[in-house]
N, C-alpha and C positions, 0 to 999 in steps of 0.2 A: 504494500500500500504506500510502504512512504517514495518508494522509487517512481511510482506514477505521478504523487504530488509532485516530488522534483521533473521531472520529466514535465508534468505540466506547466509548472512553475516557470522552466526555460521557455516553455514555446510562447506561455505569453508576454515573457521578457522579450523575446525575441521579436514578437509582433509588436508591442510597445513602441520599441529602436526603430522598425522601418515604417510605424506607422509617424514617429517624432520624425525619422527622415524624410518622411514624403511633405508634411507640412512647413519642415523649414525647405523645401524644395518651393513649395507655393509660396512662401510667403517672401523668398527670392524674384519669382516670376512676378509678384503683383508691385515689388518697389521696385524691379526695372518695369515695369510696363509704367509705372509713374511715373517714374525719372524721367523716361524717355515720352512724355507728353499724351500716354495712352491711356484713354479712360477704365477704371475701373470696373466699373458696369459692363464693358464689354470684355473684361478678362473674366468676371465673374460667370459671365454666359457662356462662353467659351471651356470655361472648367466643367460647369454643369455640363456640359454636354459629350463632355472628354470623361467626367464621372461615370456619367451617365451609359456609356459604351463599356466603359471598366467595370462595372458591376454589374452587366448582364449575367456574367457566369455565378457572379453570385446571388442575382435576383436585381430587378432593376425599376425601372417606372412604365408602365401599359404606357404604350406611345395612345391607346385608343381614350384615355381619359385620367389619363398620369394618377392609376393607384400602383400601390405598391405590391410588387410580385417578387412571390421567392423560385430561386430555381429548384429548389429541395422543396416538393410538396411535402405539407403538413402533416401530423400522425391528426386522425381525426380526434 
């Protein structure tokens, strides 16, 4: 039991790290898109929609009325 905590323990450290690095990767992207005179608003849309393609494998938005869908159906 306690080797699966640890085991556990790592993977979500792990996920933690690339989820910290993917945000300070954004948050790169959106002060040079402001440095360099580029609005906001339209990097934010641009993520949504770059999100938005990146989480299909994990479950994404109904393009038919933007709910939320998982790719792993539900246990009922």
């Amino acid at each position: 039991m306690s080797a699966w905590i640890d085991n556990t323990l790592d993977e979500l450290e792990a996920h933690l790290r690339e989820l910290k690095r993917e945000v300070s990767r954004r948050e790169w992207e959106v002060s040079w898109l402001e440095d360099n005179g580029l609005g906001r608003v339209h990097h934010l849309d641009a993520l949504r929609r770059q999100s938005s393609r990146s989480t299909q494998s994990e479950g994404g938005y109904d393009s038919r009325g933007g709910r939320r869908v998982s790719a792993v159906p539900r246990a009922a």
